[in-house]
C-alpha positions as CSV (number, residue, x, y, z in Angstrom):
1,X,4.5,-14.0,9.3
2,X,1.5,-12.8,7.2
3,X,2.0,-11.2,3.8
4,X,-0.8,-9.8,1.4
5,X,0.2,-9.1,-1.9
6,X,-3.2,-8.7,-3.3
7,X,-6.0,-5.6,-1.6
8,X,-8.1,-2.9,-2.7
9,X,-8.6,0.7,-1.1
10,X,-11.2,3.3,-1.9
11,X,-9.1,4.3,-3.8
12,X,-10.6,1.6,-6.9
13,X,-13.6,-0.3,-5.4
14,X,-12.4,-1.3,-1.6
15,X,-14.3,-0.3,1.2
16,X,-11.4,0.8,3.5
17,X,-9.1,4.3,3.2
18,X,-5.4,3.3,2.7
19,X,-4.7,4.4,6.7
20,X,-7.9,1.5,7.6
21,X,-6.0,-0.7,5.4
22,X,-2.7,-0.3,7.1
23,X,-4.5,-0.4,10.6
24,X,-5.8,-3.9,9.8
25,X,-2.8,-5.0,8.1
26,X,-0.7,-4.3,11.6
27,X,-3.6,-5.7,13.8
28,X,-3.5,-8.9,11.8
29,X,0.5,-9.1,11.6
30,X,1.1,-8.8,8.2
31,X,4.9,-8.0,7.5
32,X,4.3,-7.2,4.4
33,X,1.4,-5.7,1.9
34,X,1.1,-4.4,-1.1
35,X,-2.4,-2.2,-2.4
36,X,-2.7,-3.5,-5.5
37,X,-5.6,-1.3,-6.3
38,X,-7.5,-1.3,-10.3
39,X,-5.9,1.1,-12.7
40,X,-4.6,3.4,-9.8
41,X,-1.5,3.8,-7.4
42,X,-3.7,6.6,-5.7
43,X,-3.9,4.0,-2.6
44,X,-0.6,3.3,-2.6
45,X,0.8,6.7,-2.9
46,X,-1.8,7.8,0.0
47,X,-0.9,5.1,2.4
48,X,3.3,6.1,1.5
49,X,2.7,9.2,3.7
50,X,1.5,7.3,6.5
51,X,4.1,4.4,6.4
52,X,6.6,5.8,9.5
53,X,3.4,4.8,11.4
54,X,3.5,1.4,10.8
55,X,6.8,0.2,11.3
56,X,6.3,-3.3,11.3
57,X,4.1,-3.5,8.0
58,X,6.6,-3.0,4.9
59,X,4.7,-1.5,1.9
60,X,5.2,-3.2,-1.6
61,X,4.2,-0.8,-4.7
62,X,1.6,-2.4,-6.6
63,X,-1.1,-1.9,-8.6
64,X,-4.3,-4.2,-10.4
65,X,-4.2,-3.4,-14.4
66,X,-7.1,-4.3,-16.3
67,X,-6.2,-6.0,-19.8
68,X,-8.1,-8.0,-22.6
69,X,-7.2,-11.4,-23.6
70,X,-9.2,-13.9,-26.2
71,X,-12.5,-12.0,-25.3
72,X,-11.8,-11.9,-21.7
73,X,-11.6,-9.2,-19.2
74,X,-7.6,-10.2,-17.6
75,X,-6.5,-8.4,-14.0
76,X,-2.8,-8.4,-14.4
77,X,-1.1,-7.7,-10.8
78,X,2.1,-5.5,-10.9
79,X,4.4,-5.8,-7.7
80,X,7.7,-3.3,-7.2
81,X,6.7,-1.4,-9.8
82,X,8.3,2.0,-10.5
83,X,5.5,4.5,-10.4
84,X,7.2,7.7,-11.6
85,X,8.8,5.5,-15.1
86,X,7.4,6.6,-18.1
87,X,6.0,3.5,-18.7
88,X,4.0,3.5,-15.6
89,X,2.8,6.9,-16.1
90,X,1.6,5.8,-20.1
91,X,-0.3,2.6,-18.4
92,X,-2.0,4.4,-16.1
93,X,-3.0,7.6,-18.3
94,X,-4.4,4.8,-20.4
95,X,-6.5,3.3,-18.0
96,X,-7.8,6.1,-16.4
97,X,-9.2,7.0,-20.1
98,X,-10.3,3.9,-20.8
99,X,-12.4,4.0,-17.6
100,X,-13.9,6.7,-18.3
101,X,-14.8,5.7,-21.8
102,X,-16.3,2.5,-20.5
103,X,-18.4,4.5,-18.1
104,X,-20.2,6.3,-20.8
105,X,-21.0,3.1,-22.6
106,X,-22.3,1.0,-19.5
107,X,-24.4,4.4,-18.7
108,X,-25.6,4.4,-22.0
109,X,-26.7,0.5,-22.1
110,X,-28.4,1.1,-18.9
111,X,-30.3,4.0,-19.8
112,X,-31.4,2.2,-23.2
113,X,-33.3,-0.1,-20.4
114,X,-34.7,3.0,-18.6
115,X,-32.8,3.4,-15.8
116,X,-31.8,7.5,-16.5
117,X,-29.1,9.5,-14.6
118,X,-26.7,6.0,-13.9
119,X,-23.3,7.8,-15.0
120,X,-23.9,10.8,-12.9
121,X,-25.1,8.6,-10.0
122,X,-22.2,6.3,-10.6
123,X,-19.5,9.0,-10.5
124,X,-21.1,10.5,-7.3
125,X,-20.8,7.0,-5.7
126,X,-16.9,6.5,-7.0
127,X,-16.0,10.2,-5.5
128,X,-12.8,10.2,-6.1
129,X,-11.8,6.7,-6.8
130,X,-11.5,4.8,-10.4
131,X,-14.8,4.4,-11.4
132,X,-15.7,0.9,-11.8
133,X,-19.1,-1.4,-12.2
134,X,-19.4,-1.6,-8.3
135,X,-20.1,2.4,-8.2
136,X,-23.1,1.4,-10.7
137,X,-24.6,-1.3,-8.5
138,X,-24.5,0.8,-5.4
139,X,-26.0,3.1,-7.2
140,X,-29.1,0.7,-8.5
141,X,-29.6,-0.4,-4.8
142,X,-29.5,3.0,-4.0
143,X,-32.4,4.1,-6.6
144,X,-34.4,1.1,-5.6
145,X,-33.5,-0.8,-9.1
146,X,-32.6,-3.9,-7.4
147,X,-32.4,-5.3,-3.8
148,X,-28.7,-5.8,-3.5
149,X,-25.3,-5.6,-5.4
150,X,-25.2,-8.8,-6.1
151,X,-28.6,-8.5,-8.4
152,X,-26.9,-5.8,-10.3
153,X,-24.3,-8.0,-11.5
154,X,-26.4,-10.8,-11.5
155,X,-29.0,-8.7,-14.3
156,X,-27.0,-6.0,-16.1
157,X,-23.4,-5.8,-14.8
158,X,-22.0,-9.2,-14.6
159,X,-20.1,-11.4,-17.2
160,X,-21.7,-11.3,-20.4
161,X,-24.3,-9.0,-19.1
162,X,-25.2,-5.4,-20.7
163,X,-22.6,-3.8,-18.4
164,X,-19.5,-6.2,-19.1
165,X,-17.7,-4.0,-21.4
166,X,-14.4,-5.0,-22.5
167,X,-13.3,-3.2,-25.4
168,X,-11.8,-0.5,-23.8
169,X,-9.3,-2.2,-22.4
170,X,-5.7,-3.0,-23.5
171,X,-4.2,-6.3,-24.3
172,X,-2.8,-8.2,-22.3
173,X,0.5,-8.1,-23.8
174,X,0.7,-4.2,-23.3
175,X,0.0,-4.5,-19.7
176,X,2.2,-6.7,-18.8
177,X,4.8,-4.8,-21.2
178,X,4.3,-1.6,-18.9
179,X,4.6,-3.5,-15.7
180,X,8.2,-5.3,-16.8
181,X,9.3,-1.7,-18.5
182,X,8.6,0.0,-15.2
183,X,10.8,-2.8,-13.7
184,X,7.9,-4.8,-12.3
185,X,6.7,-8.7,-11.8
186,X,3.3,-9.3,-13.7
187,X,1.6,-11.6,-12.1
188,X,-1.4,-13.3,-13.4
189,X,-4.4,-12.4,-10.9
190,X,-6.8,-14.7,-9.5
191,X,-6.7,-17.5,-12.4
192,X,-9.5,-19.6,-11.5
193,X,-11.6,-16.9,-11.3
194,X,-12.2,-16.8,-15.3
195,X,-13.8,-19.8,-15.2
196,X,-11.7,-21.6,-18.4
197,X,-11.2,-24.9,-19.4
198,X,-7.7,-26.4,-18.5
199,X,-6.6,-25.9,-21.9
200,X,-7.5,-22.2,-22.2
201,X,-5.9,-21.8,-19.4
202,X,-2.7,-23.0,-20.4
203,X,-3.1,-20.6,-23.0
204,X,-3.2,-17.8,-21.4
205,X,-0.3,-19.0,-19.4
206,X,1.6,-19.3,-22.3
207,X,0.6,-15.9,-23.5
208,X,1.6,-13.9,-20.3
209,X,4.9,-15.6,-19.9
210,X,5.5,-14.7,-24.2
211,X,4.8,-11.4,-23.1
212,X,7.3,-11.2,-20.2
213,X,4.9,-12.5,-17.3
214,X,7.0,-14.3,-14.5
215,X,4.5,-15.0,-11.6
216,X,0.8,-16.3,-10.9
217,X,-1.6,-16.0,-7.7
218,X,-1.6,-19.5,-7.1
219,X,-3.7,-18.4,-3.5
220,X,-6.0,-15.2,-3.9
221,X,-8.8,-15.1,-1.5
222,X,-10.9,-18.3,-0.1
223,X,-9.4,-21.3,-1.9
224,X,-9.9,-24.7,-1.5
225,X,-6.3,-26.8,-0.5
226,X,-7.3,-28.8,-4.1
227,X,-7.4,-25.1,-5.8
228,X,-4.4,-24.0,-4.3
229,X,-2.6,-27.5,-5.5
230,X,-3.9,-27.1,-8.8
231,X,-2.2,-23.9,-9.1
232,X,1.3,-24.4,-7.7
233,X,1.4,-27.3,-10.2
234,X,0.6,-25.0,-12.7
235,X,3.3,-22.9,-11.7
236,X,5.8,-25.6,-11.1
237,X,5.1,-26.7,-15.1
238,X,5.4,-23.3,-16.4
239,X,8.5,-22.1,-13.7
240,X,6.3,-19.3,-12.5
241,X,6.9,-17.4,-9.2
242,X,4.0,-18.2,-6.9
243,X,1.9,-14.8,-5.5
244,X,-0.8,-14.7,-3.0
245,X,-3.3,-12.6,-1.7
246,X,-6.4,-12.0,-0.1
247,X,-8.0,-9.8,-3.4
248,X,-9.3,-8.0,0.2
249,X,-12.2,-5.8,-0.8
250,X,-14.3,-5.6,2.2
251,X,-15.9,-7.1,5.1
252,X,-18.3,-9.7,4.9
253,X,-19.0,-13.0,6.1
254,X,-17.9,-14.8,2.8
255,X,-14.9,-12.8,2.7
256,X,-12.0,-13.1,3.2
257,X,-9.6,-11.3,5.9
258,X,-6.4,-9.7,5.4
259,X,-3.3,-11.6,5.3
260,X,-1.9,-15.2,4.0
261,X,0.0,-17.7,6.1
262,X,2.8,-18.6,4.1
263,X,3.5,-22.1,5.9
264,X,1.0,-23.4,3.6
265,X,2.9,-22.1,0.6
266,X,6.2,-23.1,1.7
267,X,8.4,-24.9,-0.6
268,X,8.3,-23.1,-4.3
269,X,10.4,-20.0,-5.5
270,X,8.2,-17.3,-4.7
271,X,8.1,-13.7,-5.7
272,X,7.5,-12.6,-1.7
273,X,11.0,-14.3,-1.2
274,X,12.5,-11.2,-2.9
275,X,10.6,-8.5,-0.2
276,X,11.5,-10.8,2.8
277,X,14.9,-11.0,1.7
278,X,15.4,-7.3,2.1
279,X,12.7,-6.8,5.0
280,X,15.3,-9.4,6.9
281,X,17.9,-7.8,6.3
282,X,16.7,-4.3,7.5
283,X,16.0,-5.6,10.7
């Protein structure tokens, strides 16, 4: 069986409606997902109503949360969470704020360079999703300010470029402090994705489990075996719960598809194991 604890909607910055999502998920045989989308559970919620027509895909809540951690940006996944606890509802009237408030200021940085109108073209790209830096760069290409997405984030809205704005966001023990009160699992996204020394690393590891953190992605989207190794001994060291996931966004020939095979990830305590467990025994 395939599972996917790790995709994005339209909801926050996927290309695919929750229903599209679930369509691929039960083309590609995954048993079970969970839309982990940024700052949202819009996607989840959405694809809820539609889940008696995809009996074979069992949906997970989850839900991307966006913290700050030693000057870094952190994506903090949160599986089973409760979205109706009070907790839940505090994180994500946070969030939604603080993305708005880091809207204005990456529309104002770009402006100061002369390129006028980018949170109004922005918010009509995002529609109704969380507005996030991939509604700027579609906008750009769209205006002509650069050839592709990929030169946005490469000039103005990538890492430690004029639209990577992080104080908005919580910390990172807050986040994960809303995920465990809503009767969560954090789990620490994509950790080779921030680029830090293996010390630093170890670090944050050490901060996320302080702050009640229990699991790590230790396979999110195209991995190399050596990567993937690298991080089950991580969590083997630190007695983390393994997660995995796609981090599906979109179609592309770089990236990935929807669904992980698990025969790979055999052998470790897992947090899937708890989902399968009572998937099993509904059957």
């Amino acid at each position: 069986m395939l599972i996917d604890f790790h995709t994005h909607t339209t909801a926050s910055d996927g290309a695919l409606t929750p229903a599209e999502l679930l369509d691929r998920a039960a083309e590609r045989g995954v048993g079970l997902l969970a839309i982990t989308d940024h700052d949202t559970d819009a996607g989840y919620r959405a694809a809820c109503t539609l889940r008696d027509n995809y009996p074979d895909v069992s949906l997970i809540p989850g839900v991307e949360l966006s913290c700050r951690w030693s000057g870094t940006t952190i994506h903090i996944v949160g599986l089973g969470v409760d979205f109706d606890h009070p907790a839940m509802r505090e994180a994500l009237a946070y969030l939604n704020k603080a993305r708005a408030e880091r809207g204005t200021i990456i529309a104002s940085r770009l402006e100061s360079r002369g390129y006028h109108g980018a949170l109004e073209g922005a918010l009509a790209e995002a529609g109704e999703s969380q507005l996030g830096r991939p509604h700027f760069s579609a906008w750009m290409v769209k205006e002509g300010h650069v050839k592709d997405p990929q030169a946005a984030f490469d000039k103005y809205l990538g890492q430690g470029k004029p639209g990577d704005v992080k104080a908005c966001w919580p910390e990172l023990a807050e986040v994960v402090g809303w995920i465990v009160a809503a009767g969560g699992v954090a789990v620490l996204a994509h950790p080779l994705k921030y680029k830090f020394t293996r010390m630093k690393l170890r670090r944050l590891v050490l901060d996320f489990i302080a702050a009640g953190g229990s699991a790590i992605e230790v396979l999110s989207g195209r991995q190399t075996a050596d990567q993937v190794a690298q991080l089950q001994r991580l969590a083997g060291e630190f007695e983390l719960l393994s997660s995995a996931g796609s981090d599906f966004h979109r179609d592309g020939p770089y990236n990935p598809e929807i669904g992980v095979e698990l025969r790979r990830l055999e052998g470790r305590a897992a947090v899937w194991q708890r989902w399968q467990a009572v998937d099993e025994g509904q059957q």
